[in-house]
Backbone as a chain_set.jsonl record, in Angstrom:
{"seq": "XXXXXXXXXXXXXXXXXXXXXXXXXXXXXXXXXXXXXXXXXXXXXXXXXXXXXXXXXXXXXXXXXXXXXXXXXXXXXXXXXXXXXXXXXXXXXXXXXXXXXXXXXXXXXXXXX", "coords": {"N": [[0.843, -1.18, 0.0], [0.224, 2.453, -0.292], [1.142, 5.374, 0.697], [0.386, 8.875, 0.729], [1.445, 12.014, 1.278], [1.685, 15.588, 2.526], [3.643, 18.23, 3.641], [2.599, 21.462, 4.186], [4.748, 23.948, 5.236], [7.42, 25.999, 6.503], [8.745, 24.357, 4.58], [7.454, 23.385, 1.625], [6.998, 20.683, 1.73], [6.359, 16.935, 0.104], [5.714, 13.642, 0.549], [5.792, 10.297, -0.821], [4.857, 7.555, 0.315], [5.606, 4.142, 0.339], [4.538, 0.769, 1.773], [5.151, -2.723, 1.392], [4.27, -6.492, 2.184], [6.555, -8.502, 3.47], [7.3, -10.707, 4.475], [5.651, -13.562, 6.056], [6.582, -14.654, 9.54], [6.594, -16.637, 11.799], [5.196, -15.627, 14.91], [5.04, -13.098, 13.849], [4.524, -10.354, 11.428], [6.392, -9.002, 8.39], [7.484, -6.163, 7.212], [8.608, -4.286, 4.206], [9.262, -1.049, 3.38], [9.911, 2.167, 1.369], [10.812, 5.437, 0.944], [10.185, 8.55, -0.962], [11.2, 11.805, -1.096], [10.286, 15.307, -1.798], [10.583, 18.88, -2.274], [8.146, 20.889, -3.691], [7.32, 23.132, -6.252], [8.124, 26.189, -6.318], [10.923, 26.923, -3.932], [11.436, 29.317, -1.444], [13.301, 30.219, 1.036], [12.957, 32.821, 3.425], [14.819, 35.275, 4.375], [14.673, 37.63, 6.341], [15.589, 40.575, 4.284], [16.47, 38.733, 2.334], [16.043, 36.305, 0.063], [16.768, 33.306, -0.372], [16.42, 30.537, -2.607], [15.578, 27.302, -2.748], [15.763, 23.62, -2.639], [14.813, 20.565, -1.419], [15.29, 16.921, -1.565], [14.659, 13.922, -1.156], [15.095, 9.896, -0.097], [14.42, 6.903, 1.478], [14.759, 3.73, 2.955], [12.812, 0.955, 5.033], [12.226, -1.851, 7.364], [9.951, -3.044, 9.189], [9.255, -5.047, 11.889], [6.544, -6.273, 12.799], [3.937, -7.132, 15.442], [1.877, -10.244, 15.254], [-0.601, -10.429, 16.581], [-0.965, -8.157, 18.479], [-0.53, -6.314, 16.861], [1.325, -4.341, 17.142], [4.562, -2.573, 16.522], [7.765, -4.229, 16.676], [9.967, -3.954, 15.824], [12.248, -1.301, 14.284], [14.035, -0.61, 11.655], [15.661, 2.18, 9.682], [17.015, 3.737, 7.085], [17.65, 6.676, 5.683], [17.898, 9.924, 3.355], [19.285, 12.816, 2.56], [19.051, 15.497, 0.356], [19.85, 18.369, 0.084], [19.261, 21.679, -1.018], [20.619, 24.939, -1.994], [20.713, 28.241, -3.196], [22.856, 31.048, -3.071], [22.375, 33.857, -4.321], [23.766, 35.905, -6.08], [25.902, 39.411, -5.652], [25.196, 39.479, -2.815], [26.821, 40.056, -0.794], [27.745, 42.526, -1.656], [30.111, 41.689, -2.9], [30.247, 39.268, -4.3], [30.134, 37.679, -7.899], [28.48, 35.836, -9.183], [26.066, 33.547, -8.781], [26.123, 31.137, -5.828], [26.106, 28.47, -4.962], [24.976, 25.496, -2.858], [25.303, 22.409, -1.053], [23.807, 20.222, 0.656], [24.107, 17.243, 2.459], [21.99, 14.675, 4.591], [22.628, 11.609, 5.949], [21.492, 8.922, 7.166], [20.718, 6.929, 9.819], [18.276, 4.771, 11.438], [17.778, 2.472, 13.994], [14.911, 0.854, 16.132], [14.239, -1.001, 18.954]], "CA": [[0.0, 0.0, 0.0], [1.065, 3.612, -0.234], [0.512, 6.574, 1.839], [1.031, 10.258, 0.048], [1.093, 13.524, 2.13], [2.425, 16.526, 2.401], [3.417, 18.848, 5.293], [3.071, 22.64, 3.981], [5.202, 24.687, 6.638], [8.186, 26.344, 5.555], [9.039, 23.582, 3.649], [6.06, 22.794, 1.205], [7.806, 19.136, 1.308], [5.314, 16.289, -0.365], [6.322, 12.509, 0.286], [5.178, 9.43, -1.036], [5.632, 5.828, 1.249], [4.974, 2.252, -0.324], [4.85, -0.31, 2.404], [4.683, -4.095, 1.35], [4.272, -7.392, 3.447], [7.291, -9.041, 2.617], [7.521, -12.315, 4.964], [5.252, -13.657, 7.902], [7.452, -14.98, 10.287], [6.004, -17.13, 13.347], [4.209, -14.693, 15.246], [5.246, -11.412, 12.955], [4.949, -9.781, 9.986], [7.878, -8.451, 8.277], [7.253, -5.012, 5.878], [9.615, -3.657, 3.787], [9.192, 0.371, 2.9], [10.388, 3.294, 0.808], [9.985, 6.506, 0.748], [10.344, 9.263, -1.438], [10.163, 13.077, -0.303], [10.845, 16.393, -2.725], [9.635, 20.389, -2.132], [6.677, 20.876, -4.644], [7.144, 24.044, -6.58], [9.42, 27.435, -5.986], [10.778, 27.243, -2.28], [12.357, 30.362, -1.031], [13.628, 30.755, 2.62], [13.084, 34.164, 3.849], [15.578, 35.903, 6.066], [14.709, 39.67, 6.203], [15.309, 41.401, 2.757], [17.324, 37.973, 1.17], [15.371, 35.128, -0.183], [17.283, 32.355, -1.001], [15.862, 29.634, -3.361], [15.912, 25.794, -2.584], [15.093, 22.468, -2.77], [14.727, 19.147, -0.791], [14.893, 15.905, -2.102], [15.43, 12.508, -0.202], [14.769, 9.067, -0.092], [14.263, 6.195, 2.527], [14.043, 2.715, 2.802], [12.706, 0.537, 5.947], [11.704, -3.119, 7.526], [9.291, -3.476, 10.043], [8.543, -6.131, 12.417], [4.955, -6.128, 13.416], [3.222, -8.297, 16.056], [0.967, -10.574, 14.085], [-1.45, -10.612, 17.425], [-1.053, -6.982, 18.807], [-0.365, -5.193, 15.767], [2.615, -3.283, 17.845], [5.857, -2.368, 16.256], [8.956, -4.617, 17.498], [11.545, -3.564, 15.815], [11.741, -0.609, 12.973], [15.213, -0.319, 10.708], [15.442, 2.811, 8.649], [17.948, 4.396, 6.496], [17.141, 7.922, 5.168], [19.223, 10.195, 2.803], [17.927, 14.024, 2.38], [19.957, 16.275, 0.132], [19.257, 19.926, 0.782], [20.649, 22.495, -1.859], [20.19, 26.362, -1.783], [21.13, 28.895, -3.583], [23.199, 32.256, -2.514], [22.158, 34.74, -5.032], [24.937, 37.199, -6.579], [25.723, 40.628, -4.941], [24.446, 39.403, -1.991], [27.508, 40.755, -0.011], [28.493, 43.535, -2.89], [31.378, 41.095, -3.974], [30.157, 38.385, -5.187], [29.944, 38.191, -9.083], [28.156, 35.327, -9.532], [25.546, 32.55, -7.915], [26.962, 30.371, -5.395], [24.927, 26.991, -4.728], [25.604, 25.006, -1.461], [24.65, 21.718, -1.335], [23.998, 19.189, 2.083], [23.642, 16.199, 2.61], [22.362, 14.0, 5.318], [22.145, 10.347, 5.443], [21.326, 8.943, 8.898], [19.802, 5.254, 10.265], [17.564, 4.638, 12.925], [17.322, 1.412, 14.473], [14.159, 0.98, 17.288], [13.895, -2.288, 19.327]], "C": [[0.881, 1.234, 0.0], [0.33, 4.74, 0.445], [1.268, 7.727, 1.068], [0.246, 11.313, 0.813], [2.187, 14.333, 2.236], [2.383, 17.494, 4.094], [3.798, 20.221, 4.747], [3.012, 23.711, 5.2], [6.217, 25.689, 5.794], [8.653, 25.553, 4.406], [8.114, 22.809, 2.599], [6.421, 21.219, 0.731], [6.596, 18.029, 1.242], [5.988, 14.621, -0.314], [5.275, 11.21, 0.101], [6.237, 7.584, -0.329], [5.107, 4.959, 0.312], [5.686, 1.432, 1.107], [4.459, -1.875, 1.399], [4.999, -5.471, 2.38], [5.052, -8.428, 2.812], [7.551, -10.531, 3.725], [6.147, -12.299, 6.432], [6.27, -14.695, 8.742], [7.088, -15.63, 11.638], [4.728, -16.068, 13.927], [4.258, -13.055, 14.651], [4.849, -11.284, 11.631], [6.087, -8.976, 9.973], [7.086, -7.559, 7.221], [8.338, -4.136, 5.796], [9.006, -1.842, 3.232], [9.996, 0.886, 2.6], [9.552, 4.412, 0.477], [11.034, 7.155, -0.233], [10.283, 10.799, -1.543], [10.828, 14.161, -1.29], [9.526, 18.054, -2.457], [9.107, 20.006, -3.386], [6.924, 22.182, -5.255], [8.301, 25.273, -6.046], [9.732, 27.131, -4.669], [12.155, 28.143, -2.635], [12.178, 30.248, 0.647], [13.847, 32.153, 2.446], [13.363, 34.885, 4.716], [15.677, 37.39, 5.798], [14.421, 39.62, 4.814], [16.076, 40.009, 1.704], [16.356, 37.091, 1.255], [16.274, 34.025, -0.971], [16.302, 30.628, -1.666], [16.607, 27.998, -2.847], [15.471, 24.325, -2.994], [15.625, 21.062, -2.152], [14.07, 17.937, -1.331], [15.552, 14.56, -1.04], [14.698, 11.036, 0.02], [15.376, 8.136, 1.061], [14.125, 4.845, 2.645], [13.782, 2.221, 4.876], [12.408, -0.767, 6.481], [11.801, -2.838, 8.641], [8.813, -4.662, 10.626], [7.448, -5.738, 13.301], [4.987, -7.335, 14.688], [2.172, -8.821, 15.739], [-0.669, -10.283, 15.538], [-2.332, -9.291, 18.078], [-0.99, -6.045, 17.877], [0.954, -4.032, 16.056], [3.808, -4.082, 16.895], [6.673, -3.024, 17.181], [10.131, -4.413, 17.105], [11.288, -2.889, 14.299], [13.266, -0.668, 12.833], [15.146, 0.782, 9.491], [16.644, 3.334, 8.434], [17.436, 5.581, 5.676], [18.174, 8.569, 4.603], [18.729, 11.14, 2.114], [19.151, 15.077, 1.82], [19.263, 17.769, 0.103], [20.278, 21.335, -0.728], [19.865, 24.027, -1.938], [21.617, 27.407, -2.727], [21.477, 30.598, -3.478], [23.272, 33.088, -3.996], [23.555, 35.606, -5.045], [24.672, 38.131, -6.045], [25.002, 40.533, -3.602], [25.057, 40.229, -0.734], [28.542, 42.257, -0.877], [29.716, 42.735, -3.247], [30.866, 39.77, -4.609], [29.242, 38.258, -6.675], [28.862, 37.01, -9.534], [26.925, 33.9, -8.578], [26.319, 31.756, -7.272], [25.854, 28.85, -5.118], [25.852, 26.393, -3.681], [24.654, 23.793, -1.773], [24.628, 20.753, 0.301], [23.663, 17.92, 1.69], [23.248, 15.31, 3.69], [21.983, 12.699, 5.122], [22.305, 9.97, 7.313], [20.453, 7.172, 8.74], [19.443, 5.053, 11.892], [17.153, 3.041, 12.938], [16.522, 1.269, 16.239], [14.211, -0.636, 17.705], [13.437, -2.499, 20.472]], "O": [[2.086, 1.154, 0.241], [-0.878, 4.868, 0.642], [2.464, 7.659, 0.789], [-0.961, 11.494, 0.971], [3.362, 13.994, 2.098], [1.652, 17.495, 5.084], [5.001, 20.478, 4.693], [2.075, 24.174, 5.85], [5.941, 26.109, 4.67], [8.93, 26.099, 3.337], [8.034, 21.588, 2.736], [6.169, 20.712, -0.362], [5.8, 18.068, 2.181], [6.805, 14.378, -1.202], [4.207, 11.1, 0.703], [7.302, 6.974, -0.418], [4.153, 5.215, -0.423], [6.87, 1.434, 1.441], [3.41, -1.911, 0.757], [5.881, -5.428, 3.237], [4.627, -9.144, 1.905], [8.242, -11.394, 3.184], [5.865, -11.486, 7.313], [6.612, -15.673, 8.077], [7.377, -14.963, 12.631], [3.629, -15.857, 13.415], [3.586, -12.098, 15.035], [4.897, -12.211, 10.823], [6.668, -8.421, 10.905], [6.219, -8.034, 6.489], [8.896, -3.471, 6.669], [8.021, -1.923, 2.498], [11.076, 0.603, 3.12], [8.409, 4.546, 0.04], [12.184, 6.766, -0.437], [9.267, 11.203, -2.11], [11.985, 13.898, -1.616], [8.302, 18.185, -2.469], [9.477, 19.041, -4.053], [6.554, 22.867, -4.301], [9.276, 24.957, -5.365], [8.704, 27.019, -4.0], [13.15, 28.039, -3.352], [11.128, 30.207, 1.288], [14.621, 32.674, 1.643], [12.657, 35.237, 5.661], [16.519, 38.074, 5.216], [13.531, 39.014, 4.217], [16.232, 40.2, 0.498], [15.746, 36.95, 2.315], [16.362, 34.048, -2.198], [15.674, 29.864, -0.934], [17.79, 27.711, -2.664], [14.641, 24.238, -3.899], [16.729, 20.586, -2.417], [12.869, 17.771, -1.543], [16.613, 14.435, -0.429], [13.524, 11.152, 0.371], [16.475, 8.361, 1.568], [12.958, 4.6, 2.341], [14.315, 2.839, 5.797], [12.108, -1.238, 5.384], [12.8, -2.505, 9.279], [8.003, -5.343, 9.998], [7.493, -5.028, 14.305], [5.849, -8.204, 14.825], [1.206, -8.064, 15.83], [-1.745, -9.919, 15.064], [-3.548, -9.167, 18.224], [-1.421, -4.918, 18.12], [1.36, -3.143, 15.307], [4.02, -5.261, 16.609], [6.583, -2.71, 18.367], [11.171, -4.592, 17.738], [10.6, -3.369, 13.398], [13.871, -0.779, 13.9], [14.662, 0.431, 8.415], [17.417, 3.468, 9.383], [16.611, 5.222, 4.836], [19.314, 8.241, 4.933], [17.927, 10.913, 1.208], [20.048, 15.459, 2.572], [18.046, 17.955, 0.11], [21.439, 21.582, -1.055], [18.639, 24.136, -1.934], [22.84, 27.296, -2.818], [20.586, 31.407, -3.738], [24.244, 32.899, -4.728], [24.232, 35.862, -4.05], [23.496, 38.283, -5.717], [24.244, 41.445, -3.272], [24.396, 40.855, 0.095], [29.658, 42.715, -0.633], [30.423, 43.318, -4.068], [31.422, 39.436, -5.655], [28.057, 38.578, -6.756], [28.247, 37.418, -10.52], [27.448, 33.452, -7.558], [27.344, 31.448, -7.88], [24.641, 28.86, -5.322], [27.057, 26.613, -3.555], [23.617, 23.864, -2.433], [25.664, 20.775, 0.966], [23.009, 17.614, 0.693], [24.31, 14.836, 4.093], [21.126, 12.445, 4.276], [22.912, 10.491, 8.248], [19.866, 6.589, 7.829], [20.026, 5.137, 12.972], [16.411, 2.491, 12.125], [17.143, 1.464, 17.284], [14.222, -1.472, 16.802], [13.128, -3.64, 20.813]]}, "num_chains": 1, "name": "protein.A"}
């Protein structure tokens, strides 16, 4: 199944999940997920009089163990990986001649048990 939502805040960021039920296991289910998350349209951050232009893109995968009885989470595994890039407009400090672009990256893993 898939789940698509968006969270418009500063970040008008829009992501789409796919879970599937990839083993039952004694008393569990096992589900594998990915996600997919990207801003939607122009994003500007606005600090005072500068607006810098951006965009967030990042993807996710995960495997869940369920409790086939309780339905409770026993153990989640995720890996996430969210690149971030913005752009410092020219003349922003009277010397610079030209756009500068900055780019991030984070990549991160959460294991719950």
């Amino acid at each position: 199944w898939t789940i698509t939502s968006s969270a418009p805040s500063i970040f008008n960021l829009s992501q789409v999940t796919t879970y599937e039920l990839t083993d039952i296991n004694g008393d569990n289910y096992v589900l594998s997920g990915s996600l997919i998350m990207a801003t939607q349209g122009k994003q500007e951050l606005d600090l005072v009089k500068l607006k810098l232009p951006f965009t967030i893109n990042g993807t996710g995968i995960s495997k869940l163990t369920v409790d086939r009885k309780t339905g409770w989470i026993k153990k989640s595994e995720t890996k996430t990986e969210i690149s971030f890039d913005i752009t410092i407009p020219k003349g922003i400090d009277g010397k610079m001649t030209q756009d500068e672009n900055l780019h991030l990256k984070i990549d991160g893993e959460t294991i719950i048990e």
